[in-house]
C-alpha positions in Angstrom: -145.4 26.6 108.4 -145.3 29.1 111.4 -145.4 32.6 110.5 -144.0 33.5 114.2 -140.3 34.6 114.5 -138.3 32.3 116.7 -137.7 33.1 120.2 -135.4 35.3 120.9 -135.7 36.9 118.0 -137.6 40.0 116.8 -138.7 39.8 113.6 -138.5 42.9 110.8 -142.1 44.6 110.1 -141.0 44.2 106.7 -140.7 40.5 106.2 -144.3 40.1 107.2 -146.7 38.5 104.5 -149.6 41.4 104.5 -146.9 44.2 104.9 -145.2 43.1 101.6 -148.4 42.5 100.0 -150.0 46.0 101.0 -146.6 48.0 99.6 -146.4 45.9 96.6 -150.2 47.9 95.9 -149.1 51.2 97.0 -146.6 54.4 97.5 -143.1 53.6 95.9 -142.6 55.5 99.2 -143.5 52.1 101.1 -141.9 50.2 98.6 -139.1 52.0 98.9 -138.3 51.0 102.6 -138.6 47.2 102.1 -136.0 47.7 99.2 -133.6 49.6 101.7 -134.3 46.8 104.3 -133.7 43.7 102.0 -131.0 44.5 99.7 -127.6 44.7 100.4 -125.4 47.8 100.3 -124.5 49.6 96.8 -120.5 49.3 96.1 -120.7 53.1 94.9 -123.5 54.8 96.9 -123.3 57.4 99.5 -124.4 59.0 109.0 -127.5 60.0 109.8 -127.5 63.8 111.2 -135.5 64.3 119.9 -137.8 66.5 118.3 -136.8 70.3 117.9 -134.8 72.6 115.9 -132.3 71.3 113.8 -129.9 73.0 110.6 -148.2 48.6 90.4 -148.9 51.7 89.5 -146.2 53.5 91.4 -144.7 57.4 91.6 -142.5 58.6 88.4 -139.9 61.1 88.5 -139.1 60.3 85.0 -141.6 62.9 83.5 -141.9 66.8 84.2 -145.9 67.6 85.1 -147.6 70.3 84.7 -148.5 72.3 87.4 -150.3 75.7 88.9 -146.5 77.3 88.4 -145.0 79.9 90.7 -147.4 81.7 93.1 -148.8 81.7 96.4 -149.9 78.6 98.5 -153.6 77.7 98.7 -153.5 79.1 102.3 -151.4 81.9 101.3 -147.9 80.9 102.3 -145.6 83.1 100.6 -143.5 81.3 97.1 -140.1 81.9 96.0 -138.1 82.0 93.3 -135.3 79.8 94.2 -134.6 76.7 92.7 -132.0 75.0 94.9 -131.2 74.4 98.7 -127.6 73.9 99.5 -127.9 74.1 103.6 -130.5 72.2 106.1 -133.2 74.8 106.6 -133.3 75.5 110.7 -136.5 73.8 111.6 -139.2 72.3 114.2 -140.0 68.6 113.8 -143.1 67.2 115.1 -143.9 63.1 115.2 -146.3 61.4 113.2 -146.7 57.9 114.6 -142.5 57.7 115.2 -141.1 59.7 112.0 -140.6 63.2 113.1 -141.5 65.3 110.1 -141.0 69.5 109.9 -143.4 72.3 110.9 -143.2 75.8 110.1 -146.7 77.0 109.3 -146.5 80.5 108.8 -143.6 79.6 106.2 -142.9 76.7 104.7 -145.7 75.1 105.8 -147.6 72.7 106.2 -150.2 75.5 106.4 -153.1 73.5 107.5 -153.7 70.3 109.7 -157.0 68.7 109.9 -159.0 67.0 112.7 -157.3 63.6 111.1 -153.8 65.0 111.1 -153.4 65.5 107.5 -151.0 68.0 106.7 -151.1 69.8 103.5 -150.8 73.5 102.0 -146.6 74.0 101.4 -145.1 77.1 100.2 -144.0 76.7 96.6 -140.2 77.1 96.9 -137.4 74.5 97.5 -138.0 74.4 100.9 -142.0 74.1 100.9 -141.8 71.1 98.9 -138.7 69.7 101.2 -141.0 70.0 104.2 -143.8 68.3 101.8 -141.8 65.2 100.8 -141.1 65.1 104.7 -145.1 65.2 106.0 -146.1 63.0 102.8 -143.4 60.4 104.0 -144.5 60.4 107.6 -148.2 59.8 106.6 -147.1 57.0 104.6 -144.8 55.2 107.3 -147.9 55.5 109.9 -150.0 53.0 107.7 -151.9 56.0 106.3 -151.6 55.5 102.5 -155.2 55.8 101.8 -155.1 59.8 103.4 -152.1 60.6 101.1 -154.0 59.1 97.4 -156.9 60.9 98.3 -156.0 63.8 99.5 -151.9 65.0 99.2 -152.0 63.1 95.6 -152.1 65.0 92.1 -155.2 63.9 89.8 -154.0 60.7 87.8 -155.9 57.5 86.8 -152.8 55.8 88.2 -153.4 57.7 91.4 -157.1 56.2 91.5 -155.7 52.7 90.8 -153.8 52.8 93.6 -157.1 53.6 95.6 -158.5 50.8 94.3 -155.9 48.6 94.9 -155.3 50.1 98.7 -159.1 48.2 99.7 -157.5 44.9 99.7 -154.4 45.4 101.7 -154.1 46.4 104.9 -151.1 48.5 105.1 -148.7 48.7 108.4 -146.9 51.1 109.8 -143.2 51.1 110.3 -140.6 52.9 111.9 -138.1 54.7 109.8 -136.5 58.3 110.3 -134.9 61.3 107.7 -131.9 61.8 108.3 -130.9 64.0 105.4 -132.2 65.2 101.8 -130.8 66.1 98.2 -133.3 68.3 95.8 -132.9 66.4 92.6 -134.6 68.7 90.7 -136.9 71.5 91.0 -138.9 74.2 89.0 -142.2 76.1 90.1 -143.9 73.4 88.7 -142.6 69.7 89.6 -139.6 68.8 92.4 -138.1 65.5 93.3 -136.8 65.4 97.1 -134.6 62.7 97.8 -135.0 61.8 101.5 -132.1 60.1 103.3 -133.7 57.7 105.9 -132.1 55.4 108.2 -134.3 52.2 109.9 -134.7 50.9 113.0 -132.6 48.3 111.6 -129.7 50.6 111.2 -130.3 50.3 107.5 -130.2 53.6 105.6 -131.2 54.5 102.5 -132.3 56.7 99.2 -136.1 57.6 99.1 -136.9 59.8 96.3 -140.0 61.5 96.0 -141.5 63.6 93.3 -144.2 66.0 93.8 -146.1 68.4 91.6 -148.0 71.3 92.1 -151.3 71.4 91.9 -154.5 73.5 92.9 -151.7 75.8 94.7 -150.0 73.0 97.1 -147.2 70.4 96.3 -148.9 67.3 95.5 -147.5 63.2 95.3 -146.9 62.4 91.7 -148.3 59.2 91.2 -147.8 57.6 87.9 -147.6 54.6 85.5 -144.0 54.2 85.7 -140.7 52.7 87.4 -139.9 53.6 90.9 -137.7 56.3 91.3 -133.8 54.9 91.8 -135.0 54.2 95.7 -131.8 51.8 97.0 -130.1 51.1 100.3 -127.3 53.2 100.7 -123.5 52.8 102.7 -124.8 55.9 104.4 -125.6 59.5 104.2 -122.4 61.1 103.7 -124.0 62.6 100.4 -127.0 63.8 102.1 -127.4 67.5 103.8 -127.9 66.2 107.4 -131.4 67.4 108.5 -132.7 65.4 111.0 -135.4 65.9 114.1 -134.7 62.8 116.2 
């Protein structure tokens, strides 16, 4: 049978054979979007906010890591003792591939950005590891899955399966946006950001990602586990609206 969408019509990124394949072998993160795109809406879940400012093994949030604690940032950003963020930090979004993801670093961070684009040292506060969910999430909807295990993932065995398992799929990007975020939880140690994100689709959705700090930066948490409660959603009414597009 033809793989080709009929004419006339465009087909989703995310019904494609390899596509499904490749996210079934990596980040919940990916994962997470073709849930938001296939199932239908939840009966009791929770709108979505041009760049610029604006107010198998899979990742576990089931667990609390342990981490460096409280301190300063590998590249020095400064910490903070908060634990929550009730309002949209003010912020400057910059695009990787077609998410626009937050800047700010001399703050939050991210504090460095190589010659490849990868983005790393956060601040370790609320909102450093808000702006880390963001920039980990970006990476991953550009197709670059293999730059976040290896480098913006904490030290797990699960988090070398995955590496294993990334070098026979051929991961896609797609185009997806935040639109808004909830900190589950969050110590010094160990956050879970729960990104709002809205498709091209229309579709929006609950992507929840946990991070853990490690070697002085917020890190992907990649373990043997479930996924993290990732679900299309009615729409973001629950969500602090934070959005760069």
């Amino acid at each position: 049978m033809s793989d080709v969408a009929p004419e006339g019509s465009k087909r989703s990124p995310f019904t494609r054979p390899g596509f499904i394949l490749s996210a079934s072998l990596v980040l919940v993160l990916m994962a997470a979007v073709i849930v938001i795109a296939f199932l239908p809406n939840g009966n009791n879940n929770q709108g979505i906010g041009e760049a610029g400012p604006t107010g198998k093994a899979t990742v576990s949030a089931s667990a609390t890591p342990t981490g460096d604690g409280l301190g300063d940032s590998i590249c020095g950003l400064p910490g903070s003792m908060d634990t929550a963020l009730g309002a949209a930090p003010q912020s400057d979004w910059e695009l990787i591939g077609k998410t626009a993801v937050p800047t700010a670093p001399k703050t939050a961070g991210p504090g460095v950005v190589n010659s490849d684009g990868v983005r790393s040292c956060f601040a370790n506060s609320p909102v450093g590891a808000l702006y880390a969910a963001a920039n980990i999430f970006g990476l991953v909807t550009a197709g670059n899955q293999q730059v976040v295990l290896e480098e913006l993932a904490g030290d797990s065995a699960a988090r070398d399966q995955q590496l294993v398992d990334l070098k026979n799929s051929t991961p896609e990007p797609v185009s997806a946006q935040i639109g808004g975020f909830k900190i589950q939880n969050y110590t010094g140690s160990s956050a879970t950001v729960d990104l709002g994100i809205e498709l091209d689709s229309g579709a929006v959705g609950s992507v929840p990602v946990p991070l853990i700090w490690e070697n002085g930066d917020w890190k992907l948490n990649v373990t043997q586990g479930g996924v993290t409660g990732s679900q299309q959603l009615i729409d973001l009414s629950a969500y602090i609206p934070w959005s760069g597009v």
